[in-house]
C-alpha positions as CSV (number, residue, x, y, z in Angstrom):
1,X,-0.2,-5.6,-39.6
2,X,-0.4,-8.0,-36.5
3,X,2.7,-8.6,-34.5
4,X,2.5,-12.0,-35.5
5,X,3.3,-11.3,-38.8
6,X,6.5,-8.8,-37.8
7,X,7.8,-11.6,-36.2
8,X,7.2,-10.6,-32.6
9,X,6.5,-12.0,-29.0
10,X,4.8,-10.7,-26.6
11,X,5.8,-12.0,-23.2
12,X,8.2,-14.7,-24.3
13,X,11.6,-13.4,-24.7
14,X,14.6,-15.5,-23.9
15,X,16.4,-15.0,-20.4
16,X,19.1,-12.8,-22.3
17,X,16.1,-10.1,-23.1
18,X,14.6,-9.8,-19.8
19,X,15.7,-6.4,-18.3
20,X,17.1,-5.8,-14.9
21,X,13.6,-5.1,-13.4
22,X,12.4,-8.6,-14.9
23,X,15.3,-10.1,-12.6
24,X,14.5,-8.1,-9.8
25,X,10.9,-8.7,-9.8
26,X,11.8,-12.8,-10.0
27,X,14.7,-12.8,-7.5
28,X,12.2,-11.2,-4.7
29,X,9.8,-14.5,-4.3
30,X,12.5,-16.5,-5.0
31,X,14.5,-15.8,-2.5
32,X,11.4,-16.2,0.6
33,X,10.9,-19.7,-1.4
34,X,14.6,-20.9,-1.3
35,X,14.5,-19.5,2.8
36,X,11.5,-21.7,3.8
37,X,13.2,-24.9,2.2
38,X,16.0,-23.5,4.2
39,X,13.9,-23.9,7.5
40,X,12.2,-26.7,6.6
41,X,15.0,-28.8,6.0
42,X,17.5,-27.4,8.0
43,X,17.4,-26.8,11.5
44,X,16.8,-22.9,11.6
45,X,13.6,-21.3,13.1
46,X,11.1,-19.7,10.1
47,X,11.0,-16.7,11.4
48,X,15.1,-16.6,11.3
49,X,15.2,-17.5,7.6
50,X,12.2,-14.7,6.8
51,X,14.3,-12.0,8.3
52,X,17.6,-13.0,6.1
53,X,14.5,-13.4,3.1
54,X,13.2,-9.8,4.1
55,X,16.7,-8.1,4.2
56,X,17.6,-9.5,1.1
57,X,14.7,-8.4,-0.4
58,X,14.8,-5.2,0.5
59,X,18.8,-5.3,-0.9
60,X,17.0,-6.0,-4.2
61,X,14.1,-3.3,-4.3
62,X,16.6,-0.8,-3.1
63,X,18.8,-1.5,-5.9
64,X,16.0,-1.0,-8.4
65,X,14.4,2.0,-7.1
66,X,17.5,4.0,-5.8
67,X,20.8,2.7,-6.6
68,X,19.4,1.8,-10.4
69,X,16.5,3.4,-11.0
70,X,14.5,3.1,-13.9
71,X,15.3,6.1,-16.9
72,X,13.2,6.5,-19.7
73,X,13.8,4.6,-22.3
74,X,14.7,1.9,-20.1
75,X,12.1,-0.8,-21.1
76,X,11.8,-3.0,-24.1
């Protein structure tokens, strides 16, 4: 049987069925690309709103690989 025909999606789930690791993985670029429109329409430096971008980066990937690591079992 195909997956088609079970009724299943590959790689299109709604936003409710992506796991924590989906939302880390989306939050990391996302947060450099919100602090460059920061600097480029505010008045801060680049390289002020890349270190805030880096730190809260780093908040996320620590939070995935130490505070909530992945267990087995864990993806979909």
């Amino acid at each position: 049987m195909s997956d088609r025909s079970r009724g299943l999606t590959v790689g299109k789930r709604p936003l409710a069925l992506r796991s924590r690791y989906d939302i880390h993985l989306a939050a990391i670029p996302v947060v450099f690309i919100v602090a460059a429109m920061m600097s480029s329409i505010g008045s801060l430096p680049i390289h002020v709103t890349m270190v805030g971008a880096s730190l809260l980066g780093a908040v996320v990937v620590l939070d995935g690989l130490f505070f909530n690591p992945p267990r087995v079992g864990d993806s979909p």
